[in-house]
N, C-alpha and C positions, 0 to 999 in steps of 0.2 A: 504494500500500500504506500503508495508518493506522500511523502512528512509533511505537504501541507491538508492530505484531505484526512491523516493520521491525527494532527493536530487539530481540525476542524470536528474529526469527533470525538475528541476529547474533551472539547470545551462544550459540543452540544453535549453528552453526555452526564457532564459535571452538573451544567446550567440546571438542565431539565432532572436531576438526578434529587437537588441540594436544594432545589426551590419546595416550596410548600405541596403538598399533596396528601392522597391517602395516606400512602405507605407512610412520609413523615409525622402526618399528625397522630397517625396512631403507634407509633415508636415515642413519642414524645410524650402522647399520655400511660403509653405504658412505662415509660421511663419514671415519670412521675407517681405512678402508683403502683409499681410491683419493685422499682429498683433495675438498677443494670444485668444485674447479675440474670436475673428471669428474666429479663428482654430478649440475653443473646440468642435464644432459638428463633425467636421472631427478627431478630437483626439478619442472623443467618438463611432465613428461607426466604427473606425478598430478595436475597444477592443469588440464592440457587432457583430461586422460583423464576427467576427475570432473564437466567443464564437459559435454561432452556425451553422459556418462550422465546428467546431471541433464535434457540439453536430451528425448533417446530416453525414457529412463524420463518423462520429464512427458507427452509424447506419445501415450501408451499403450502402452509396452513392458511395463510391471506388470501390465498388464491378463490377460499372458498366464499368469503365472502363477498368476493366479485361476481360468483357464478350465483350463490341464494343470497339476495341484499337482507331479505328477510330474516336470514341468522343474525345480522348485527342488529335487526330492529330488537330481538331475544337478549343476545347481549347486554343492549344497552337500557332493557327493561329489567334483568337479574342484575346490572353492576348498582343501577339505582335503589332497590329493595334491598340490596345487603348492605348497601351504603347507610339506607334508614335505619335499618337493624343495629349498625356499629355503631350510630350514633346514638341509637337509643342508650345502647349497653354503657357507654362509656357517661354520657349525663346521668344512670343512674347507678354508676359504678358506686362501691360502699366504701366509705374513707379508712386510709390504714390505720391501725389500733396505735396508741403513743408508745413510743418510743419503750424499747427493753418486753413490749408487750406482743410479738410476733409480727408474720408479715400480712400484706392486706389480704383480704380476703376477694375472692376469686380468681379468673385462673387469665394471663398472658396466653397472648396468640403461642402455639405450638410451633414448632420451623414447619411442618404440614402444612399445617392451616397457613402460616403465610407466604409458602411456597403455592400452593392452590390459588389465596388470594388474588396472588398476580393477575388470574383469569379472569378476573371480573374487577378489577382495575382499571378504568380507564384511564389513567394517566400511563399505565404501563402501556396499554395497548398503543396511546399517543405515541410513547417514545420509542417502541421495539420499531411501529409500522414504518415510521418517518425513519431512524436509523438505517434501518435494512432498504428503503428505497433512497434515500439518498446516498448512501457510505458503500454498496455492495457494489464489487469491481465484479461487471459482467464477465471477464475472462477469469476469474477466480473466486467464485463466489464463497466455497468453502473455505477457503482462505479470509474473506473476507468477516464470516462467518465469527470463526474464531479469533480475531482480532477484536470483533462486536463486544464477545462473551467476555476476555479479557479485557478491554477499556473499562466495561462497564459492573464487571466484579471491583476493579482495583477503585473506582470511583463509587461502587456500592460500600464497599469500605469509610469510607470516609462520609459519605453522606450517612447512612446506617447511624455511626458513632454518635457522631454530632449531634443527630436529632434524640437520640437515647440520653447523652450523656445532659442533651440540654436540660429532659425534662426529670433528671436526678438532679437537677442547681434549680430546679424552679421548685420540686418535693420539698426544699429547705426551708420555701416561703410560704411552703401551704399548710401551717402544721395545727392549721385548726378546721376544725371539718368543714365549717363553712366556709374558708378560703377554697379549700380544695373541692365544696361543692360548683361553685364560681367556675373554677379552672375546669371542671370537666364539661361543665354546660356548655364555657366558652368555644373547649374543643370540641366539642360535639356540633355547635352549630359551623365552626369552621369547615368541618370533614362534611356538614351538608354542603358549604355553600362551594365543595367541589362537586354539586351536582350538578350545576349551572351550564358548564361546557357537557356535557350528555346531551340535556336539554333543548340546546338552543344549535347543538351543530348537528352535521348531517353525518360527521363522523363518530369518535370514541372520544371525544374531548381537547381541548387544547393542551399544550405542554408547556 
């Protein structure tokens, strides 16, 4: 791949990777209410879950949506319904017990579940579709492939962290229940108001 279309996806990667979304808001409130430590399986399955929709979708998994439009109409009806569903769980997530008194009660996303997730992401779908039609060198598209998967593990890394580690520095400021009722409310309308590009486009949402 030529260093400069190498570097152009690395910086779309990064951008769309580290900017606000599902996957981050819900790293950030899991961060803030289970702790880093129970995040990492959920940190780890959106960098594996994302690795091989990038590998299926470059494959020709997109292809289908070209031939039945109606599967994406499906799509974009289950990414909205699970969307309201996280949202619900997370505004009425129950506050961690104080301090020396164990951890909160219920459970973080599994690395499954948020390897799964990806599918009905539409910010992933945004970034895999646009990645792979813009970055894929027609004479080498496996190559191309694999280049995808790594940029965007090594930058799932870092966007992952950041959004976990953010919402353990913001846990320090919620330490009475009704802050931290606040904070999940707020991220729960957040993570709705990434239903907006679903809604309003003809695609899986903006990036």
């Amino acid at each position: 791949m030529p260093i400069q279309l190498l570097l152009a996806l690395m910086a779309f990667a990064f951008i769309t990777s580290i900017t606000p979304g599902p996957n981050n808001l819900l790293l950030m409130a899991s961060g803030t209410n289970f702790g880093l430590k129970r995040t990492l399986p959920h940190m780890s399955g959106i960098i594996v879950g994302l690795a091989i929709m990038i590998v299926l979708v470059g494959l020709g998994l997109a292809r289908v949506f070209e031939a039945f439009p109606f599967a994406l109409v499906v799509l974009k009806t289950v990414s909205a319904v699970y969307l309201l569903y996280l949202a619900w769980k997370i505004a009425n997530a129950a506050p961690p017990p104080e301090a020396g008194q164990g951890e909160a009660t219920g459970k973080p996303f599994s690395f499954l579940q948020a390897a799964a997730f990806q599918w009905v992401n539409p910010k992933a779908w945004a970034m895999v579709l646009t990645a792979i039609s813009a970055y894929t060198l027609p004479d080498h598209p496996l190559v191309s492939l694999g280049i995808m998967v790594t940029v965007f593990a090594m930058v799932g890394l870092v966007s992952t962290s950041t959004w976990a580690v953010l919402g353990t520095q913001v846990r320090r400021f919620l330490n009475r229940p009704a802050r931290l009722r606040a904070f999940n409310i707020t991220a729960a309308l957040l993570l709705l108001a990434t239903l907006w590009p679903i809604m309003t486009s003809g695609g899986l949402g903006a990036h």
